[in-house]
N, C-alpha and C positions, 0 to 999 in steps of 0.2 A: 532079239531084245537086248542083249548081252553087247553087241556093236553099238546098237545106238546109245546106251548107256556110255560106253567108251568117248560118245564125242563131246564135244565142247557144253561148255554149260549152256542155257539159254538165259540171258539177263532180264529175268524178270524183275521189273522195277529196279533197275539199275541203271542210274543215267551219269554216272561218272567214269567219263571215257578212259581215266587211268587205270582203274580198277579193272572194269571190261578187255585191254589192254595187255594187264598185269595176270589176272586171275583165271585164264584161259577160259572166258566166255565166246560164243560166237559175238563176230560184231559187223554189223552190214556196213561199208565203206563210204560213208557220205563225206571224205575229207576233201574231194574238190571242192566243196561249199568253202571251202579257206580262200582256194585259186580266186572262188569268182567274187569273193567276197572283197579280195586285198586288192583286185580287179577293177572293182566298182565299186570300191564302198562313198560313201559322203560323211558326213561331218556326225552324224545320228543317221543309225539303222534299225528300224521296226521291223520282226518278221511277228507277222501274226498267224497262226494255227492252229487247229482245235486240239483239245485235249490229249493227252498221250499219242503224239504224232510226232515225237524227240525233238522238241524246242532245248530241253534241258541238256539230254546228252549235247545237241549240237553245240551247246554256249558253255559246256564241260570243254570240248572238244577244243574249241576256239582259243580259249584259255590255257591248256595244258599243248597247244600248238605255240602260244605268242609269249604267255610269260617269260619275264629272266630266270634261268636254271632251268630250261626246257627237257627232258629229256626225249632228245631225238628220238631212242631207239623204238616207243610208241609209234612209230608214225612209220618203221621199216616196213614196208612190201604193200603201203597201201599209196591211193592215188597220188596224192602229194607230196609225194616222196620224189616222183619224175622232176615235178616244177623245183629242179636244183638252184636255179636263180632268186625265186621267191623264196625258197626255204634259206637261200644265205642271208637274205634279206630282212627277213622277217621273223624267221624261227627263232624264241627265245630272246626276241632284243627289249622286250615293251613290257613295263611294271603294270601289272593290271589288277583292276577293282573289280571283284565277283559276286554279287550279291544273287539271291532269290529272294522274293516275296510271295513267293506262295505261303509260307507258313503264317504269314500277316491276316491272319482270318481271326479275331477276335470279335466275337458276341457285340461288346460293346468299342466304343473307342478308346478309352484308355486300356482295356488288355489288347486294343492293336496295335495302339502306339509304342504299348513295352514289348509287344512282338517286336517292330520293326526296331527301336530300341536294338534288341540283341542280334536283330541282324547285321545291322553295323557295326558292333562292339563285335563280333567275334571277327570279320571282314576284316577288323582294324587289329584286334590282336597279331593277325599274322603277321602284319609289319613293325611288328615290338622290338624290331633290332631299331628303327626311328628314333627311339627315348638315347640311344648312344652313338648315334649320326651326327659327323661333321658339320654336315650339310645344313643343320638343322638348328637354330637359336635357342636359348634355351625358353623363350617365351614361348615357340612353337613348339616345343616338345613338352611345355604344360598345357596348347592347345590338344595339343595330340592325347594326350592322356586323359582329356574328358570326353573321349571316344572309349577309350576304356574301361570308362568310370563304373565297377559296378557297387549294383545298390547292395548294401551292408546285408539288408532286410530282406533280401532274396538273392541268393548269390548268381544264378540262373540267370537275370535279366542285370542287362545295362541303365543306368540313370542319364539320362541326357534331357535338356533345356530342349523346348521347338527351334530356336536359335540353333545350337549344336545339329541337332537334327538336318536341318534344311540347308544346313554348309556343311555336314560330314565330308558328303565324297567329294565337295569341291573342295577340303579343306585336306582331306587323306590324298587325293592326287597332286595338291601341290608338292606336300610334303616329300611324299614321293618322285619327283618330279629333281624338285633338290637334291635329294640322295644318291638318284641314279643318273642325274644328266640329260634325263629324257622321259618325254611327254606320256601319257598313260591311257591307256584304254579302259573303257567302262565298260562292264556287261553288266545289265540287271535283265535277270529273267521273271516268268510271269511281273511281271508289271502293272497288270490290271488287277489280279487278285486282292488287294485292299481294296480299290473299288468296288468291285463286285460285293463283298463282303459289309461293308460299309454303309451299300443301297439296302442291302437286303437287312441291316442291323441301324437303321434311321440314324448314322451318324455322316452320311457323305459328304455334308460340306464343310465339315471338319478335318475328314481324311484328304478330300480333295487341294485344301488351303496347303496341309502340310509337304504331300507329296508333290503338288505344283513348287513351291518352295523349294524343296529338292533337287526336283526335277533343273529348277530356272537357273539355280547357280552350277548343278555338273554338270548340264548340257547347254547353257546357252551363252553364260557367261565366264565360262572355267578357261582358262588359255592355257593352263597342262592338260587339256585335253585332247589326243592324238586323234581316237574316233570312238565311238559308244554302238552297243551294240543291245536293244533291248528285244525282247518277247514277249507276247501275251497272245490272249486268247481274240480279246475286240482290239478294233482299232479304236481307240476313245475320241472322244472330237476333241480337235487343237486347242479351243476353249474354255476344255473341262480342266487339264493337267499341261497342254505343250504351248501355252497361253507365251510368245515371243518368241517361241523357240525357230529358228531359222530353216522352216522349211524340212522337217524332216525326212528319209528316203527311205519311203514304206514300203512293204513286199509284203500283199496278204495273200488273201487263197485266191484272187483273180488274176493273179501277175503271173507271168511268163516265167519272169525272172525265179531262179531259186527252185522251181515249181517240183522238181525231182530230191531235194533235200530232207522233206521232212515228209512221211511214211515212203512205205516199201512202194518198188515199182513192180511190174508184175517180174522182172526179169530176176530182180532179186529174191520174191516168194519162190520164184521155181529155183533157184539156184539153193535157199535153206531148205526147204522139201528135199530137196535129192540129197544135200549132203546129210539129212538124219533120216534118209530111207522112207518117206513121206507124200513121194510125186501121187499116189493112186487117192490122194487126198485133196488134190489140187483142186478140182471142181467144187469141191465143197468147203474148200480157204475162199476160191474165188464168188461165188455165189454168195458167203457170209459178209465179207470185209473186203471185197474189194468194191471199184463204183467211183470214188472220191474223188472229182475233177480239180487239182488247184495247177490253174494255167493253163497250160493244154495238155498236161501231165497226168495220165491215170495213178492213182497210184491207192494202197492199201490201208488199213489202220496198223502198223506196225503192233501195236498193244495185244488187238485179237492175234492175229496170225504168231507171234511168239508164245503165248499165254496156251492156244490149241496143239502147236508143236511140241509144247513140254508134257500138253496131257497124252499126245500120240504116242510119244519117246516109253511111256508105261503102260498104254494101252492104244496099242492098232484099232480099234474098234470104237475109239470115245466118238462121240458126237459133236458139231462146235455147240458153242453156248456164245451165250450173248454178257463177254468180257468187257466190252469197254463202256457199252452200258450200265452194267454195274456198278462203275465206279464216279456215279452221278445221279443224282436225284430227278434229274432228265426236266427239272422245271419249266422250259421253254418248250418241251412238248406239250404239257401239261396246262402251259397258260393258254395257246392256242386251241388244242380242245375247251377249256371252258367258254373261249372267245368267238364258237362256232356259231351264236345265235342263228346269225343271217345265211339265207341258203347258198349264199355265194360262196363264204367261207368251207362251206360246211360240203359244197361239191368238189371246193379245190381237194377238201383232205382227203374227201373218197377217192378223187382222180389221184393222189399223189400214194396212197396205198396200194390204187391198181396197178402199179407200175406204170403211169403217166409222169408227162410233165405239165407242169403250171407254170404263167406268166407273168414275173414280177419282177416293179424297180424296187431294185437293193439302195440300200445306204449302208456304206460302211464306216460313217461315220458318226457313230451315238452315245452317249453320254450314260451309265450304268444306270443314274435314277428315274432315270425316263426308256427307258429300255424296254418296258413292256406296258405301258401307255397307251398305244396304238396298235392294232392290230399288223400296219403296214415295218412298224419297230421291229415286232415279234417276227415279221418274215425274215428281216434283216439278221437277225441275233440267231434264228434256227439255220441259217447259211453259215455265219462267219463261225458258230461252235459245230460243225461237222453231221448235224442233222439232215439238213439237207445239202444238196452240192448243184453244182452245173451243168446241163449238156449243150457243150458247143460253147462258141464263144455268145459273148453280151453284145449287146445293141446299145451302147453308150449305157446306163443301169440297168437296163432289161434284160435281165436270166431269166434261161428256161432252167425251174428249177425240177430236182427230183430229187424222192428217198433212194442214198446210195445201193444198199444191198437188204439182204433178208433181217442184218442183227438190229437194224437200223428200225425196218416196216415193223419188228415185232414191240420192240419200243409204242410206234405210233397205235398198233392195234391195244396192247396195254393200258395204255392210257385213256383210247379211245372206250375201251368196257368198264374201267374205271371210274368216267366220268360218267358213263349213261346208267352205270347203278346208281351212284350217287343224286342222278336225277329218279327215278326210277324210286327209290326211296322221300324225294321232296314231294312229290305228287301224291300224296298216299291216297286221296280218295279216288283217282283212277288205277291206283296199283290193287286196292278194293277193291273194286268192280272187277276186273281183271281176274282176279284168284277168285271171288264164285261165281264171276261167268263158266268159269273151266271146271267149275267141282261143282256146278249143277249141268255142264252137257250143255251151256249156252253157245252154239257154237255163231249165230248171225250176230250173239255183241262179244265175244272172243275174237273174231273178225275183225270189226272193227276199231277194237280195244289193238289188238295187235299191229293193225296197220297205222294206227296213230302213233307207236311204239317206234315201229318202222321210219314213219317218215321224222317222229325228232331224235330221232339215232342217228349216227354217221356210218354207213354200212360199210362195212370191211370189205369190200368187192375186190376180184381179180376176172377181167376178163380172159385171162391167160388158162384161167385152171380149170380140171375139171370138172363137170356137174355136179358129182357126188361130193366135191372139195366145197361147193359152193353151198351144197346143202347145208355143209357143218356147220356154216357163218351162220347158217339161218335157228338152229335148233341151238347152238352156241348161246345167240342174243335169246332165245327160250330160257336157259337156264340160269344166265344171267340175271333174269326177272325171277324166276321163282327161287333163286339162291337166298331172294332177299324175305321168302314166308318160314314165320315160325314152327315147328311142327310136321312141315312139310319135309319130307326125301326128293330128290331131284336128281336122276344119275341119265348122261349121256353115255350114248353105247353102251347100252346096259343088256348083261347077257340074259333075255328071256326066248324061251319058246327054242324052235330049231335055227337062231341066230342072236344079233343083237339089234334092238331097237332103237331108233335117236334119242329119244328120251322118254326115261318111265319115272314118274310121281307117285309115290302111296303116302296116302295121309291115314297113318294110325289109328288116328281117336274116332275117326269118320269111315270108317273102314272102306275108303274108297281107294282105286287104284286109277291111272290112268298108263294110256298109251300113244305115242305120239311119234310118229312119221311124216317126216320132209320131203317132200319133193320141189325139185329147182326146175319150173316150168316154162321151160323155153317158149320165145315168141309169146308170151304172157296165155300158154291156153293152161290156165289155172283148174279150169272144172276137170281137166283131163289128167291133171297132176292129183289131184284129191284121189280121183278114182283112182290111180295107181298105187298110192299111197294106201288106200282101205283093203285093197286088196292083197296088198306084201302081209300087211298085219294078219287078215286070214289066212295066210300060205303059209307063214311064219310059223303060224300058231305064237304070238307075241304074249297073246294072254295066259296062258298056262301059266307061269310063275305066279302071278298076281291071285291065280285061282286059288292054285296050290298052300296060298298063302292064307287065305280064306277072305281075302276082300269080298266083299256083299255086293259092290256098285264098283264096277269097272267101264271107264270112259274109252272109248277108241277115236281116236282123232288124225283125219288126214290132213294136211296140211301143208297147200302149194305157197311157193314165193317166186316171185320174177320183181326184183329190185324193189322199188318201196310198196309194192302190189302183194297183196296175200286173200287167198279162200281156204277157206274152215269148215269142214263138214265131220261131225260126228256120229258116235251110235252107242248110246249107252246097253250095256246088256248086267242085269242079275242074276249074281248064285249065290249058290247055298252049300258050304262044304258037302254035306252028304249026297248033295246029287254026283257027285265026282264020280 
């Protein structure tokens, strides 16, 4: 423990390459992305990638690579350090514009637009030596300073005009431009985050006007513009926000190009494993987070696999957990389960939980307020945000698609029992019938109550796993239903008798208890799965607690499933404490 303690820190949520650099973090080596970048780049560059997949470090990276005042010594012992041509070339020659917009999420539009406001007043502070630049009129240095204008009334936030606004960064790169003799690079990261924001806060074509505006004069009309370099999560359609812009030169998760830059490859998970003493973990880093096809590149979530290494480093023993998930509301899982009416839908999601793949044309080009419209949208949106991903290459828009790994399926199953209580509760007069079919021993409309259950549910299937594995889904969607009765106790694996049973029910006030056993009856012989079932309960002795407890009417329920197929046979028996 004491060794691994000794190494490097792990930069959690740390996307500033100078710090990670500076502060003896590990840092995984993605600086060819410069080579191939200065390589190939065009006039505007898009890279689009899902969430916590190091868009930011990299546009850190790029910036503390290009600015004037570089410090070299950042960049000793890692890749582009070889490329000593490029580095004379490029290292430290180009005055550059750094913005993020992620923080641009305000509720409504004016606290987004005084977000974005301060994002360019502080961009624009850093070049405060401009107000005593040669270079500079003094008419342009009171343009410059309504970049810095802050409002009296909040010291926090910048005052700027939409005017000001939508010529900032073509108005801060000229300037700059003047001052140093040469042309400027643009970075703006997350990009699309006011959109996103914006749709979901009924203000989009408000935001859209502004940032189009923006967008039109530092990328399309700006002649101190050297090259731009932006990120986000969607590619947004040309339309919405790149309305003239000349063709920009996109890299999203289907492109070759780039395809190793943004998460870990597996070469590099095995190489942080070993150096913090972590390889006998490997199987179970790769199993959670790895999967993610962008190009023909496997590669990892960078986010989990750091986040589970830091909990290894204090405990050999942790288990992973589902890291990158958490740090999202997983919406676009969520619209698609409610979107499952139709059984077509509703077989893809089962195949695509099984560890199948499904067949669909992608677009990746959509507009935030229409984004989840269509069901065919919502395929689109669960690809390009890291939900799902690719096997193999595409047939001009046709991916096979699939859920990457385990952190990902448990998302999908989440959401999926989520929404089937949620129905499960809309339907109350069959969820009625249901609960006293089963508290009076009805077992032929329990039966059929349950298999009507079965088939508008999305079942969690895996043909991969074992029987006993397959049961749990089944006694699982049992408890699910009856989580939602008043009064009622419901516990899966519950210790009674000489083991535990799938699930045991006692209703208090009705002194009744139940007992219930699953069996997953292969090749649909259901009546043969019952009998197996009645008869564990008897070996078990399952009922004993329930006696013990003094229930008066205890139900025994066997209970076979084979996919939306289920038989029900019961056996009610009465006691009476003193007989015991």
């Amino acid at each position: 423990m004491a060794d691994k303690l000794m190494k490097k820190k792990l930069p959690i949520g740390i996307d500033d390459f100078c710090k990670i650099r500076t502060e003896e973090f590990y840092y995984v080596d993605k600086t060819a992305m410069i080579r191939d970048l200065l390589n190939a780049w065009g006039e505007v560059n898009l890279f689009t990638r899902p969430r916590r997949f190091g868009k930011s470090l990299n546009m850190s990276m790029l910036k503390a690579f290009l600015e004037i005042g570089c410090d070299s010594t950042l960049f000793e012992g890692l890749e582009i350090s070889r490329e000593t041509q490029l580095c004379e070339k490029y290292m430290g020659k180009f005055p550059v514009i750094s913005i993020s917009l992620k923080s641009v999420d305000g509720s409504d539009y004016e606290s987004a637009r005084a977000d974005l406001c301060s994002e360019i007043g502080r961009e624009a502070l850093r070049f405060n030596f401009l107000l005593e630049s040669k270079g500079l009129t003094e008419t342009e240095k009171g343009m410059y300073k309504k970049l810095v204008n802050v409002d009296p009334e909040h010291p926090d936030y910048f005052k700027m005009s939409d005017d000001v606004i939508k010529g900032s960064l073509s108005v801060l790169s000229g300037f700059l431009q003047k001052h140093f003799g040469k042309k400027v690079i643009i970075l703006i990261d997350e990009y699309d985050v006011p959109l996103a924001k914006a749709s979901e806060g009924n203000y989009y074509p408000q935001m859209v006007k502004l940032i189009r505006g923006m967008f039109d004069k530092a990328l399309k009309s700006n002649e101190s513009l050297y090259f731009a370099v932006l990120t986000g999560c969607l590619r947004v359609a040309k339309e919405s926000i790149f309305t003239g812009l000349n063709n920009p030169q996109i890299f999203s998760i289907s492109n070759v190009g780039f395809d190793e830059y943004f998460g870990f490859t597996d070469a590099e998970v095995k190489g942080l494993l070993e150096y913090y003493g972590c390889m006998d973990r490997y199987e179970a880093v790769r199993n959670w987070y790895d999967g993610y096809q962008f190009g023909d590149t496997d590669v990892y979530c960078p986010w989990d696999v750091i986040n589970y290494c830091t909990e290894l480093r204090l405990n050999s023993h942790a288990m992973p957990k589902a890291y990158w998930s958490n740090t999202s509301g997983n919406d676009a899982v969520r619209r698609l389960i409610e979107k499952s009416g139709n059984e077509q839908t509703k077989s893809e999601i089962e195949a695509l939980v099984a560890g199948e793949t499904i067949s669909k044309e992608i677009h990746e080009d959509l507009t935030y307020n229409q984004i989840y419209d269509t069901i065919d949208n919502i395929w689109s949106v669960l690809f390009a945000t890291g939900y799902l991903t690719q096997r193999g290459m595409a047939d001009e828009d046709i991916y096979q698609l699939a859920i990457p790994n385990k952190e990902i399926r448990k998302i999908f199953t989440r959401q999926i029992t989520a929404y089937f209580n949620s129905m499960v509760r809309k339907n109350s007069k069959r969820f009625e019938e249901f609960c006293d079919a089963l508290k009076t021993g009805n077992a032929e409309k329990t039966e059929k109550l349950l298999t009507s259950y079965l088939y508008d549910s999305i079942t969690v299937r895996d043909s991969s796993v074992q029987k006993d594995k397959k049961e749990i889904l089944y006694h699982g969607l049992m408890i699910g239903i009856l989580a939602n009765v008043d009064n009622w106790k419901a516990k899966t694996n519950a210790d009674s008798g000489d083991g535990y049973c799938d699930v045991k029910v006692e209703i208090d006030r009705e002194s009744i208890g139940m007992i219930m056993e699953f069996k997953y009856a292969d090749n649909a012989r259901l009546a043969e799965g019952c009998k197996d079932a009645m008869a564990q309960i008897e070996r078990m002795d399952y009922t004993r607690e329930l006696k013990l407890q003094g229930y008066r009417t205890i139900y025994k329920y066997g209970i076979a499933c084979f996919k939306k197929k289920c038989k029900v046979v019961c056996e009610k028996e009465n006691y009476v404490l003193e007989e015991l």
